[in-house]
N, C-alpha and C positions, 0 to 999 in steps of 0.2 A: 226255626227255619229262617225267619226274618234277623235275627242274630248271625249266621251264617255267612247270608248271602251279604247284608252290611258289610262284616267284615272284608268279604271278597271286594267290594266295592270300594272302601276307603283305602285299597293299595291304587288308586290312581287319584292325583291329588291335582286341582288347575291350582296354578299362581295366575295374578296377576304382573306382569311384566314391567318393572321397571327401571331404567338402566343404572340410577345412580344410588335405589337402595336396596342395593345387594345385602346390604347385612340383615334386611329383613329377610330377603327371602333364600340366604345362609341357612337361616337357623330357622324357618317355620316349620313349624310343625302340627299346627291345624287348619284345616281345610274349612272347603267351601261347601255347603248345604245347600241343593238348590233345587228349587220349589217348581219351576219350570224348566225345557231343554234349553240350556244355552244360557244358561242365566249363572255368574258369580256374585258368592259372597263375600263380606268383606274377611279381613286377615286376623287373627287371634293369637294369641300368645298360648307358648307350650300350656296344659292340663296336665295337672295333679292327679288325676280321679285315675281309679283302674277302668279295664275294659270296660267291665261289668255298667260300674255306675255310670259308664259316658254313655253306655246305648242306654240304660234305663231315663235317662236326662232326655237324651237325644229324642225319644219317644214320647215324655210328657213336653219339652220343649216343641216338639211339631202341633203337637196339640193343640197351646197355647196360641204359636202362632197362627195356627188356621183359625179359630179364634178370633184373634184379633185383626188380623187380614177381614175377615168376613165384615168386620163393624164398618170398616173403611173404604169398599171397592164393591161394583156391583155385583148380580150374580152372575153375569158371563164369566167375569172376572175370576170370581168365586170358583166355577166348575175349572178353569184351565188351573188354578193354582193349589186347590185345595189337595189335601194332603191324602194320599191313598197308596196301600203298598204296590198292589198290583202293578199299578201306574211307577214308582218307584222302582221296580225291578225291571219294567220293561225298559226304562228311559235309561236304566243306569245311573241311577242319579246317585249319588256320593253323600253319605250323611258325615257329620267332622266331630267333632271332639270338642267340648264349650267348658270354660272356665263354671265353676260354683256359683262364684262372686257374681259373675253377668245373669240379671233375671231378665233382660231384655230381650227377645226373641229376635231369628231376623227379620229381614225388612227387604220386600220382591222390590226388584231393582226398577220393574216396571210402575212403582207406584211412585218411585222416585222423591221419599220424603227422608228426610236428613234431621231428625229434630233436637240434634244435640247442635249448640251453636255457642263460635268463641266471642265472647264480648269483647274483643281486644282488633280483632279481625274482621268481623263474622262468615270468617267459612262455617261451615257447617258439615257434621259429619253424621254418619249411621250406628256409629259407635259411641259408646261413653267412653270406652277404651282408647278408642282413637282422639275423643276430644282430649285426653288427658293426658296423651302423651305430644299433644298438639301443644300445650297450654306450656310446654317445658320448654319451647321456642321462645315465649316471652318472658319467662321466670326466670330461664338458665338452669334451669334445675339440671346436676348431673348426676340422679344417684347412686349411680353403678362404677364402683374404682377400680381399677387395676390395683391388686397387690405387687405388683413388678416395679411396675415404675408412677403409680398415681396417677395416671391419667385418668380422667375422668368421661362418662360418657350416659345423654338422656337416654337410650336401651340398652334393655339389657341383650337384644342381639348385635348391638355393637361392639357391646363390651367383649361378648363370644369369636367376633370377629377379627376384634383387637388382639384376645389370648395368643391366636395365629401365630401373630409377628416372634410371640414369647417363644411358641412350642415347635415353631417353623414348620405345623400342620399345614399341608396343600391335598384338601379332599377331592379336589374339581379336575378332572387329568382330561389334555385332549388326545383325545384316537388318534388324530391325525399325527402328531410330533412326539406324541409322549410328552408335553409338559405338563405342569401341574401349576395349580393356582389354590389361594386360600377366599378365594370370590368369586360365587358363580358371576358375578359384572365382567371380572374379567377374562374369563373364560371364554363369555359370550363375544367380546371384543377381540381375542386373542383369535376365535373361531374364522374372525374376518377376514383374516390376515391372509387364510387359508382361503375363501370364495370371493374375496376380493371386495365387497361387497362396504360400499361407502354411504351410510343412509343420508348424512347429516353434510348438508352443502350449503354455502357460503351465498347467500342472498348478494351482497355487496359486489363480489367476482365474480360469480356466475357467467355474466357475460362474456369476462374476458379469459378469463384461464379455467371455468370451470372447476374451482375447487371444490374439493369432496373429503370428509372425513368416517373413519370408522367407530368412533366415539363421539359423544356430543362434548366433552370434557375439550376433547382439543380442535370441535369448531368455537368454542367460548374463549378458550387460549389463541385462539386464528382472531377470532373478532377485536381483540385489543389490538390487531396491527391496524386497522379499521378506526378505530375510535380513540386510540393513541393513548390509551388507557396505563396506568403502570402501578396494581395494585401492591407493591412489595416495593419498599423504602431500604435506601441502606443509612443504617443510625451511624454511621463513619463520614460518609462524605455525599451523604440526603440524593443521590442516583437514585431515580426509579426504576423499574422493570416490569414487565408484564409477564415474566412469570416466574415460581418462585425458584426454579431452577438455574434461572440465568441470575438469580441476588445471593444463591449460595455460591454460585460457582464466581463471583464478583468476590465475595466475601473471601474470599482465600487470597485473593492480593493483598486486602491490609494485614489477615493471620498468615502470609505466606506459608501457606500448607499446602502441602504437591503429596493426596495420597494412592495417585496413578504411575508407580514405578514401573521404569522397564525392564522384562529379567535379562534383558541382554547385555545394556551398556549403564543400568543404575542408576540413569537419570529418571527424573520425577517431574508431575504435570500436576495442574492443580484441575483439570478436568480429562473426563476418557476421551474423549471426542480429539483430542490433540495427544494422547496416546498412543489412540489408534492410525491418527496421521503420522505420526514416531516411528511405527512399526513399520512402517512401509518401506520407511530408507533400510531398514534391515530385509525384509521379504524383496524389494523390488516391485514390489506388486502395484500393478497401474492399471485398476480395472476401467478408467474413464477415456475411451478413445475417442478424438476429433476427424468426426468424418470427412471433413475437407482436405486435410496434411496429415495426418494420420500420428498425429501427437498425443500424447499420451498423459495422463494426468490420475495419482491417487486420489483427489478429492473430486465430486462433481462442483464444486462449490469453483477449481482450480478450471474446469473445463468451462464452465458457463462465462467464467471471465475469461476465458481464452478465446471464445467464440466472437469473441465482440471485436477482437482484432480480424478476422474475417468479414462480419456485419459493419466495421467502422461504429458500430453505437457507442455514446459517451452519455449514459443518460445521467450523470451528475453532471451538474452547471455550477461554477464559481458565479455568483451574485454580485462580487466587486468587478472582475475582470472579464467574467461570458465565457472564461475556459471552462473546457469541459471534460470528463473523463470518465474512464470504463470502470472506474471501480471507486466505492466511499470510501475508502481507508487512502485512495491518494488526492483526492478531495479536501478528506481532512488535513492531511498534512500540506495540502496547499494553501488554504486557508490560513495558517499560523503563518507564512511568508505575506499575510497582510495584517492578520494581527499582532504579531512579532513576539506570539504564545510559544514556550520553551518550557514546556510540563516537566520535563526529566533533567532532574539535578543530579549531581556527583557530591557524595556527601563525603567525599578527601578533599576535593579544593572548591565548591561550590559553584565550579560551571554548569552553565545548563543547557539541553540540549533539545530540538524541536521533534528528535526522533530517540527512539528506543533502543532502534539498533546502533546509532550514534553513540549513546550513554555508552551503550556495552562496551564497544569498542574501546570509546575511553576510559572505562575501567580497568582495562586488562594493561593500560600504561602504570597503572598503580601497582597491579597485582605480580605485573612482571607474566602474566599467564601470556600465549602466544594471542595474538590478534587474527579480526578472520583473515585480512590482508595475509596471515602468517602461513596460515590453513589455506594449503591453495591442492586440491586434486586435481585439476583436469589441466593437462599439459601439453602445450601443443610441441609435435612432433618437426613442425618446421623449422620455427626460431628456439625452442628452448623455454617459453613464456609459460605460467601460470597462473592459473586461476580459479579465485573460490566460487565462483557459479558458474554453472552449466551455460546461463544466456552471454555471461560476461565471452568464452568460451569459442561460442557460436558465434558472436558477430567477430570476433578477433579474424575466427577464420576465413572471413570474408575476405581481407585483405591479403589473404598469401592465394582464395582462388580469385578474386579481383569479382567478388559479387556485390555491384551496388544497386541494391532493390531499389531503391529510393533517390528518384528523380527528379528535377527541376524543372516545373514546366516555363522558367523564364529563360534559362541558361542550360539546359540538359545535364548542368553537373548533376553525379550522382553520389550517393551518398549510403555506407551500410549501415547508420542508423538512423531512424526517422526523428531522432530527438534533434540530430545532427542537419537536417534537412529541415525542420521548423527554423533553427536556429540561421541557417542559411536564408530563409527565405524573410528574413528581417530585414537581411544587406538590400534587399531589392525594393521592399515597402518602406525601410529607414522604421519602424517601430520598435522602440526602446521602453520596454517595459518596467524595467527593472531601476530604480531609481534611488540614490543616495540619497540619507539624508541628512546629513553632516552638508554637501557642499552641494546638491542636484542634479549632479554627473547621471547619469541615466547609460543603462549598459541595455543591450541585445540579451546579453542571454543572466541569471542567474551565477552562473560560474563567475564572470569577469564582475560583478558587482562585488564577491565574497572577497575577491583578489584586492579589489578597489579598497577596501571598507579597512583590510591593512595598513594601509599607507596612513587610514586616519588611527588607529590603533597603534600601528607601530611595530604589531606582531610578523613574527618573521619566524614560522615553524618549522622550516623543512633549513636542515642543518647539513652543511659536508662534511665527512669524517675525517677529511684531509687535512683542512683546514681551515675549519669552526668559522667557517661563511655561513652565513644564515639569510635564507632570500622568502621573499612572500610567494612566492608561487613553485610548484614543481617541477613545473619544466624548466624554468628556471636552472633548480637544482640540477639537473638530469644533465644540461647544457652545459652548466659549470662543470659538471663532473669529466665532462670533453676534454677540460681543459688541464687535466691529470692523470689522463687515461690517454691521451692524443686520439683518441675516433676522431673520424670523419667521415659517417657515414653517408653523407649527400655528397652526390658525386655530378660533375658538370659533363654530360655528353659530348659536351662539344671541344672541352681541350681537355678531358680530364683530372683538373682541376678537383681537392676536395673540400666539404666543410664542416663545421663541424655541428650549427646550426640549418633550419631548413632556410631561416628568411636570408643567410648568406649567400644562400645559392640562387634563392631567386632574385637576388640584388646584383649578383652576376652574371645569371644570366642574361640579364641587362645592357651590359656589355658587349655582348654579342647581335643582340637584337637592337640597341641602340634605342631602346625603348625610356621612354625620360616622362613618365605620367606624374609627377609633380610636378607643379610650376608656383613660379612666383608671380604674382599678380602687381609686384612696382613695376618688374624691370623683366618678365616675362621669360627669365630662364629658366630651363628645365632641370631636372634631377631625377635619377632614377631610384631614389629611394625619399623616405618622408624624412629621416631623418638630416640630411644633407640639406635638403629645403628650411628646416626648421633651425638649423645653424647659421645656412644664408641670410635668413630673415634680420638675424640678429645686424647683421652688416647695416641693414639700414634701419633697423632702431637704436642701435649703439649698444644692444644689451651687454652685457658681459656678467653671466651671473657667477661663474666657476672662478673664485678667490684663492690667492694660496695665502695660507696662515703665517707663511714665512716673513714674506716681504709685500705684500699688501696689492700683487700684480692680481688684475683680473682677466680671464679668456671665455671668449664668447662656446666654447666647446670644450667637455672635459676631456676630451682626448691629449688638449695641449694643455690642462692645467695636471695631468700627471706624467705627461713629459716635461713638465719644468719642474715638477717635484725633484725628480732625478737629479736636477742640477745641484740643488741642497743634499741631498742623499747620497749624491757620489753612485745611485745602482747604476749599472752599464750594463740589464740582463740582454745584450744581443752581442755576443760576440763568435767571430770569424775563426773557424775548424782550421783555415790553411796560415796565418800570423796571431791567432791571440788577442787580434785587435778586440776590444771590446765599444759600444755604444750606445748612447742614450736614447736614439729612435732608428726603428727597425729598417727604415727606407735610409738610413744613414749606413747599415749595414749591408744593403743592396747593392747600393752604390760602390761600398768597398771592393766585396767578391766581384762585381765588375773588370779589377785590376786583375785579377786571378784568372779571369776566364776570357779578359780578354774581349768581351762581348759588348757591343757597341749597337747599343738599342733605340738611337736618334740619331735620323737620317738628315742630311739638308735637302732639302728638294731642288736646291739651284745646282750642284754640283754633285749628288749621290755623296757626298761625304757619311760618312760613320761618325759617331761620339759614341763616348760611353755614357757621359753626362751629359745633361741639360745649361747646366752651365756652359761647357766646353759648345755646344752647336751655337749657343746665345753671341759666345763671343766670336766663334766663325762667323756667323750671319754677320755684325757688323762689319767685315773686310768688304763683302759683296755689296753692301750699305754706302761703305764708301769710293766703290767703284764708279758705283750709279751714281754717286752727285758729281766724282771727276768727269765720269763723262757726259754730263746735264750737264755740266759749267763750257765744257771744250765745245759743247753744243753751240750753248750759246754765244761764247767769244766767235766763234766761225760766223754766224748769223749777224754778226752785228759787222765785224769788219766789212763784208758785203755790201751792207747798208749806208755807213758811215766811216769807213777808212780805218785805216793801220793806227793813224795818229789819233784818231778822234777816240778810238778804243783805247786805246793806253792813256790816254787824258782822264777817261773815263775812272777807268781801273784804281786808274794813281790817287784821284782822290777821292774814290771809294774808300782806299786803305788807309788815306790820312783822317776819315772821319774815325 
């Protein structure tokens, strides 16, 4: 009968719960004997014995123990613990299954004595079993191998556990999803997922965000962001990490191995997590919406930094300059514009470059592949323009509905981009940040420093297909190209008038407005452009820096040291539709179709006369020149005969003319 009912009882088994040695409690398979309600014992390794011999054991074993319990504890002690079946079958009490080898009996958890002890440590345990498998933490002992692949391992319910990976055994299934696990740990963890349920919280944060985890594994992976910890080295280029995930998926840069293909378009990733961002440009799929604008974003990662354009936050600080910004990653590449750090080489010509997508680009001039410049989808339907980004895109089309967010609070100009609006508001503080250093020229923005730094280099990369002009800057290019395409697309309101340049028209409309904001500071004349003033200047220092190679003449402006080239050259590119005539300066040409049309565009003010030339009115005004002094002189002969007679005048006269 007591055989029986045992049996009935040892189908319910307590473990002890613990989350990270699942592989013990994978594979146990003997239970706890307990002497009192409510009481565990410790854990044992699978038994050899049959049924038979483990309750015959189990029976002389309680024995034993009550036994020696009795030597040790009093007799109240004695009456609550001592061994009786009665008691046994009322309480339900579970007898287990004990190794041969163990003649040590258990040990009432209440008496709380430990007397096996490590001399290395000294924990202390209830087991000799336990001290012995304790003891392979300081020895290393692993005696348990995998025949697969040699690993090794101190139990052998790990080694049971390891088999797993071999057999891709998963015995642990949840109700919930249907998955399966080869570890009741993770199971239990897997279970969380499902009740939500985060035990293990973040001492350090708490305060502020509240962090929670459902493993203790990844609040210890949490706590190196804490303690700035980076247990995993890379033996390539000594990078730390704080976890080993982030040193493999590192490690695939110097093995360039990408084993996350896409089965759509065959490209390849060397982690999922940017696979799974891959996928989206094909799905479409934007599960991250921005409650403010109602923008849209596949990564949350893509929303949180978009949010901050709403909040104004820039919680990265540049330490050299006190800029600030929304995101590390343009932080770091700000920082290399003070260390003058260019990570990324071209291993064709050995340029290097401070960004990544920079390199690329320049590679695809080797490879002849198309550039992203080349790759443009999004097309505006006004002008014809494209473009490879969606924002590039967006702000274009600001300019055809004339939306400038971004406004001046010293000046009201507005501006449709805010990089463009910092950049503005330098003109008003005069802060030049940007500084050379070859000659100490200091520029406003970035851009015009890059342009500058040419001039000392020498480099001239933007080339015309026309005719292999090579100019430092682009616009540049764009402007020249006006001049073989004849655009003029800046057009003058006010006489219609075109150019082909923007700054020609506002130096025109000058003109009109009589607007002259240069000056000279000798002789305080104005000029409606800077360049004009900067030619003036030359007047009074004598400069003359523009030399012709010919004849050793120098001119204060090159406009007149390549119209005297002409004279050597014999070119005459301005010639007359109605005779043929051809000429060396275009105002020479003016002048001529004058004769053709007749048109007389210099008035006299004394008589409304017409000229066609300047010349022609120069030499009319002298008749009228010399009108005024015959009649000044007839003046004064009248005046004086009055005064002094007929005779005394002509006395006078005569030998005036004889001096």
């Amino acid at each position: 009968d007591l055989k029986q009912e045992t049996d009935t009882f040892m189908k319910i088994p307590t473990y002890e719960e613990n989350e990270y040695s699942e592989a013990d409690l994978n594979n146990q398979q003997s239970f706890n004997v307990i002497y009192c309600q409510d009481q565990e014992g410790p854990q044992q390794e699978e038994s050899s014995t049959t049924d038979e011999e483990t309750h015959s054991q189990n029976r002389d074993q309680s024995k034993r123990g009550n036994t020696s319990h009795v030597q040790n504890v009093d007799s109240s002690h004695i009456s609550e613990c001592q061994f009786d079946t009665n008691v046994l079958i009322a309480q339900k009490v579970s007898v287990c299954k004990r190794n041969k080898s163990d003649k040590r009996p258990h040990i009432c958890e209440e008496c709380g004595e430990k007397p096996f002890s490590c001399k290395e440590c000294n924990k202390s345990f209830r087991e000799k079993s336990h001290l012995k498998r304790h003891m392979r933490t300081h020895t290393g002992e692993k005696p348990f191998c995998c025949q697969e692949c040699d690993t090794s391992f101190s139990l052998k319910s790990h080694l049971e556990t390891h088999m797993r990976t071999h057999t891709g055994e998963k015995p642990f299934s949840c109700q919930a999803c249907d998955k399966s696990f080869s570890q009741i740990s993770h199971l239990k963890r897997h279970l969380r997922t499902h009740t939500g349920e985060k035990p293990f919280s973040c001492q350090e944060c708490d305060a502020k965000c509240d962090k929670s985890f459902c493993a203790k594994s990844y609040l210890e992976r949490h706590m190196r962001s804490h303690t700035g910890e980076k247990l995993f080295s890379c033996k390539e280029c000594d990078k730390g990490f704080g976890q080993i995930s982030h040193l493999k998926r590192h490690m695939r840069t110097h093995t360039g191995e990408k084993p996350f293909a896409c089965l759509e378009c065959d490209k390849s990733y060397g982690d999922a997590s940017t696979l799974k961002y891959h996928m989206t440009t094909h799905t479409g799929e934007k599960p991250f919406s921005c409650k403010e604008c109602d923008a849209c974003f596949s990564r949350v990662s893509g929303l949180k930094i978009h949010m901050r354009t709403h909040t104004g936050e820039k919680p990265f600080s540049c330490k050299e300059c006190d800029r600030s910004f929304s995101h590390v990653f343009s932080l770091k590449i700000h920082m290399r514009t003070h260390t003058g750090e260019r990570p990324f080489s071209c291993k064709e010509c050995d340029k290097r470059f401070s960004q990544l997508s920079t390199l690329k680009n320049h590679i695809r001039t080797h490879t002849g592949e198309n550039t992203e410049s080349d790759k443009k989808p999004y097309d505006c339907k006004e002008c014809g323009k494209s473009f490879s980004w969606w924002s590039h895109f967006r702000v274009h089309m600001r300019t055809h509905i004339g939306n400038n967010p971004f406004s001046c609070e010293e000046c009201d100009t507005s501006f449709s981009r805010l990089s463009h609006l910092k950049a503005h508001m330098r003109t008003h503080t005069g802060e030049k940040p940007f500084s050379c250093k070859e000659c100490d020229t200091s520029f406003s923005d970035m851009h015009n420093l890059k342009a500058h730094m040419r001039i000392h280099t020498g480099e001239k990369p933007f080339s015309c297909e026309e005719c292999d002009t090579s100019f430092r800057r682009l616009s540049h290019l764009k402007a020249h190209m006006r001049t073989h395409t004849g655009e003029k697309p800046f057009l003058c309101k006010e006489c219609d008038k075109s150019f082909g340049q923007i700054f020609g028209l506002r130096r025109h409309m000058r003109t009109h407005t009589g607007e002259k904001p240069f000056s000279c500071k000798v002789c305080d004349i104005g000029f409606s452009d800077l360049y004009n003033l900067k030619a003036h200047m030359r007047t009074h220092t004598g400069e003359k820096p523009y030399s012709c190679e010919e004849c050793d003449t120098s001119f204060s402006r090159l406009f007149h040291l390549k119209t005297h080239m002409r004279t050597h050259t014999g070119d005459k590119p301005f010639s007359c539709k109605e005779c043929d005539k051809s000429y060396y300066v275009k105002s020479h040409l003016k002048r001529h179709i004058r004769t053709h049309t007749g048109e007389k565009v210099f008035s006299c003010k004394e008589c409304d006369g017409g000229f066609s030339q300047m010349s022609s009115l120069k030499r009319h005004m002298k008749a009228h020149t010399a009108d005024m002094t015959f009649s000044l002189f007839k003046t004064a002969g009248e005046a004086f005969m009055l005064l002094f007679g007929v005779t005394a005048v002509l006395l006078f006269f005569s030998k005036l003319l004889h001096l």
